[in-house]
C-alpha positions as CSV (number, residue, x, y, z in Angstrom):
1,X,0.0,0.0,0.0
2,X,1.4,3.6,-0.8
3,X,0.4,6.4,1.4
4,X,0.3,10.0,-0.1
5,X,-0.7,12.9,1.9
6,X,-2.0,16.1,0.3
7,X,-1.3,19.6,1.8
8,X,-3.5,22.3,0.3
9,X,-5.9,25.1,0.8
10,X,-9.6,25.8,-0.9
11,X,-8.6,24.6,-4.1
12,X,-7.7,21.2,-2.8
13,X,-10.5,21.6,-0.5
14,X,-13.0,22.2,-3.5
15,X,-14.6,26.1,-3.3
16,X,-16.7,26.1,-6.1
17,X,-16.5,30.0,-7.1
18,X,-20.0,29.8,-9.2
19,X,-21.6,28.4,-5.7
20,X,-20.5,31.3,-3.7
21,X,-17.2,29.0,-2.2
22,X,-19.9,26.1,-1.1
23,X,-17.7,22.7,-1.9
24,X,-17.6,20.9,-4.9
25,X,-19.0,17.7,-4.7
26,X,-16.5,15.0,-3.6
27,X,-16.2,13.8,-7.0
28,X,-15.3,16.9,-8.7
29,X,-12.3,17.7,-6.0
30,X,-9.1,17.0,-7.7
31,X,-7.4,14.5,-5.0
32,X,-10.8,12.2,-5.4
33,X,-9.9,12.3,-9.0
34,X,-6.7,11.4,-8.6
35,X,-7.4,8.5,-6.3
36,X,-9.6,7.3,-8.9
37,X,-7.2,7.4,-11.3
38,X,-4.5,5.2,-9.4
39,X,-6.6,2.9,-8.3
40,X,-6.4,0.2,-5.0
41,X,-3.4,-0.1,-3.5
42,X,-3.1,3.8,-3.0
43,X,-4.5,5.8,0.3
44,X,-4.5,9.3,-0.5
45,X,-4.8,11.4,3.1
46,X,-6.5,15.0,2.0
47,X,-5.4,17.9,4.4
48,X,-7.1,20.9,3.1
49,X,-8.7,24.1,5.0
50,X,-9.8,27.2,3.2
51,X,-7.4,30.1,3.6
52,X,-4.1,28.2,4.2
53,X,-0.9,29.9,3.7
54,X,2.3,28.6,2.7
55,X,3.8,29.8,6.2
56,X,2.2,33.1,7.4
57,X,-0.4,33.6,10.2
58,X,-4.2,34.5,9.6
59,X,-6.5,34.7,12.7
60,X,-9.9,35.5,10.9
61,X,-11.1,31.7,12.0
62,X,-10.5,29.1,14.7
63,X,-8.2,26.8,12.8
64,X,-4.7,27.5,12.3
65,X,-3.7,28.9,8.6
66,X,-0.2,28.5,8.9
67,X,0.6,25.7,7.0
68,X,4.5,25.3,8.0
69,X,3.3,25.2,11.6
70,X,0.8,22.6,10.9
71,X,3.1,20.7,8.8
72,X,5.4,18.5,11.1
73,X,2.1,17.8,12.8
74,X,0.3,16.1,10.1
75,X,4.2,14.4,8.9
76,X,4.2,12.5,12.0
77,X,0.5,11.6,12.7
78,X,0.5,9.9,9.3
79,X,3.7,8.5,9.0
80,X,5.2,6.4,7.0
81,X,4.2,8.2,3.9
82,X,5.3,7.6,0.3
83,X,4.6,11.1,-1.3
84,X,3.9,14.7,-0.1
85,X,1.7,16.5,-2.6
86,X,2.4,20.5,-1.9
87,X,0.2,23.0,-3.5
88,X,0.2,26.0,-1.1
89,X,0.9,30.2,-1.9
90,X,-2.8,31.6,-3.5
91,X,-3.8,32.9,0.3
92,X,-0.1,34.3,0.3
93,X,-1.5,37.1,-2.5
94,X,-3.3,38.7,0.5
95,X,-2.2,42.1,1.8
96,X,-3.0,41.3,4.9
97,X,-1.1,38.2,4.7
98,X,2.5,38.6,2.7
99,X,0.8,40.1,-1.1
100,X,4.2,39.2,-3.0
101,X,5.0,36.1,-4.8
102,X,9.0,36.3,-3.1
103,X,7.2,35.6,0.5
104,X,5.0,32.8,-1.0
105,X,8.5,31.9,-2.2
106,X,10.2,31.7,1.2
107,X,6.7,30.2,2.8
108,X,7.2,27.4,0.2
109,X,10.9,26.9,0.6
110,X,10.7,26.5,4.8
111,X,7.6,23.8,3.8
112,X,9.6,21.8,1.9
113,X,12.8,22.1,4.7
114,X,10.3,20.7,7.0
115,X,9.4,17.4,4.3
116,X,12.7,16.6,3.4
117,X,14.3,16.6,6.8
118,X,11.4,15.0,9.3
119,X,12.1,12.3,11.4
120,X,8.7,10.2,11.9
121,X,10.7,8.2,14.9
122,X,9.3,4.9,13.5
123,X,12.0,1.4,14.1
124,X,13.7,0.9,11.5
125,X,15.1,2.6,8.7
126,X,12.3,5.1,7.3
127,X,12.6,6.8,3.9
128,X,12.0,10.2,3.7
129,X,8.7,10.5,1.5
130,X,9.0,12.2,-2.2
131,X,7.6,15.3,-2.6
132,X,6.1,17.1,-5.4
133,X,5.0,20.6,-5.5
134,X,2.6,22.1,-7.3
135,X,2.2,25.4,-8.6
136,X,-2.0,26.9,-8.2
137,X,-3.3,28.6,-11.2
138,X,-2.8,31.8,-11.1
139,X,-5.7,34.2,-10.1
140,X,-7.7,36.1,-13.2
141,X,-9.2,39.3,-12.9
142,X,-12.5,39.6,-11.2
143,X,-15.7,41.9,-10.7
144,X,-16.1,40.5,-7.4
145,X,-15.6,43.7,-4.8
146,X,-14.8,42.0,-1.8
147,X,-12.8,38.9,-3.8
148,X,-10.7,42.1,-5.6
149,X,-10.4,44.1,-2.7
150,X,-9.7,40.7,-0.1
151,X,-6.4,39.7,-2.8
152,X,-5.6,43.4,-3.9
153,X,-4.3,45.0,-7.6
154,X,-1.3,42.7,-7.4
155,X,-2.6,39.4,-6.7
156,X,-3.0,38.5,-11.1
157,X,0.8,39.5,-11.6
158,X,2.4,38.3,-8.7
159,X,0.6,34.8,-8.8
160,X,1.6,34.5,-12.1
161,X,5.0,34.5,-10.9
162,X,4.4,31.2,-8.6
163,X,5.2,28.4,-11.1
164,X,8.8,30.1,-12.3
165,X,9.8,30.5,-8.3
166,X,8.3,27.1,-7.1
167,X,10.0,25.3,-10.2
168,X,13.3,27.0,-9.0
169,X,12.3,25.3,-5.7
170,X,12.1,22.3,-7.3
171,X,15.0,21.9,-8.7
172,X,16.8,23.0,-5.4
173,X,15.3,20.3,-3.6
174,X,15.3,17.5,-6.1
175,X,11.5,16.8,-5.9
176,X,8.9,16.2,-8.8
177,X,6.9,19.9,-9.7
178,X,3.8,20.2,-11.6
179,X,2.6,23.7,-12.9
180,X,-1.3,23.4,-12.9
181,X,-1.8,26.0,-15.1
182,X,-0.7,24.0,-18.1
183,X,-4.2,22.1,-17.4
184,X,-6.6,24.7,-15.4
185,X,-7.6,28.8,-14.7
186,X,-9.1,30.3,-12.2
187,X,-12.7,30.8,-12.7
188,X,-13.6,34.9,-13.0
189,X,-16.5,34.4,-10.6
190,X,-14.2,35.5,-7.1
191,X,-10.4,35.4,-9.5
192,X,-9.0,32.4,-7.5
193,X,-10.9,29.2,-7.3
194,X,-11.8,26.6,-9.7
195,X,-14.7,25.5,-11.6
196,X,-15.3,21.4,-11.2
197,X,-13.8,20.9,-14.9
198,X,-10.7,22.7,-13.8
199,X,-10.3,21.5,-10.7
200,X,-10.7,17.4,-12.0
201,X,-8.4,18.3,-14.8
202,X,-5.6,19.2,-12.1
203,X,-6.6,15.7,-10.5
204,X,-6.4,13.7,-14.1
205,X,-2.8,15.3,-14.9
206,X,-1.5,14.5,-11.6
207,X,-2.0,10.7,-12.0
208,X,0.8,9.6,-14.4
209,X,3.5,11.8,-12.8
210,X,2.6,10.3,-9.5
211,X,2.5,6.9,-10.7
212,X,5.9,7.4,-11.6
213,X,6.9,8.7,-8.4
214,X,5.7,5.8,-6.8
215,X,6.5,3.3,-9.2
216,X,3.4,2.4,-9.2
């Protein structure tokens, strides 16, 4: 059995911007495509919460936001895992947050430290898991006032700079990268989130690239 665990925010959680960010039914969320797509022998553990960031705090609801705080909670709880899927930096646009693609940058960069040098504390020798990151689609112009005003006048440019900075990342760590804007955009309706069809395509092109991580 391989075990991947999925770090995300509303897009892996499944905000459906033409439902006023109600969830997409399971089905249409791009990890339960994926899943689908490898088949049995594969459990895919989904962590997603609405309004993650890559490493910053936000205290506008109970949970906590900060995903590299989070991070070595959910890497030991589930351990031994296989494969890390990262897809983090869209709530990093905010200007209440960071509003700069360089801090979603550095957010992303201390996540990764924290996969590639956990100790689960299991017997025996445990392989770190693989990792691949993945870069959101970037955000689109909207009409939405409070979507516009919550992510600001640079949220289109400077998430548009996500996939060059995360595949530098990449590259510096040695793990797998995906840019999901080859197969999705973010649907006008609020400028971040993702229609179902987008959101399952992300799901569809993730399976072959993580069957060959897993050898699977």
């Amino acid at each position: 059995m391989k075990t991947i665990l999925i770090f995300g925010d509303s897009i892996t959680w499944g905000s459906n911007p033409e439902a006023g960010g109600a969830r997409h039914a399971r089905e249409n969320r791009w990890p339960t495509v994926l899943g689908q797509g490898l088949g049995a022998g594969v459990e895919i553990i989904v962590e997603a919460m609405r309004g993650r960031t890559t490493a910053f705090d936000d205290h506008l609801v109970d949970g906590d936001r900060n995903g590299a705080r989070i991070l070595p909670t959910l890497l030991y709880s589930h351990a031994p895992l296989d494969l890390v899927i990262l897809m983090l930096g869209c709530n990093d646009m905010k200007p209440g947050i960071a509003g700069d693609s360089s801090s979603a940058y550095l957010g992303m960069k201390r996540c990764l430290e924290i996969v590639t040098s956990h100790n689960p504390r299991l017997p025996g020798a445990v392989k770190p898991p693989k990792v691949l990151l993945v870069a959101p689609p970037p955000q689109v112009a909207t009409r939405d006032p409070f979507y516009a005003t919550l992510f600001g006048p640079f949220a289109v440019s400077e998430s548009a700079k996500l996939a060059s900075l995360y595949g530098a990342l990449a590259v510096e760590f040695d793990c797998a990268f995906f840019d999901a804007s080859k197969v999705a955009s973010a649907h006008p309706a609020d400028g971040v989130h993702l229609d179902a069809a987008n959101t399952r395509a992300i799901g569809q092109a993730l399976i072959a690239p993580v069957r060959a991580l897993l050898d699977f």
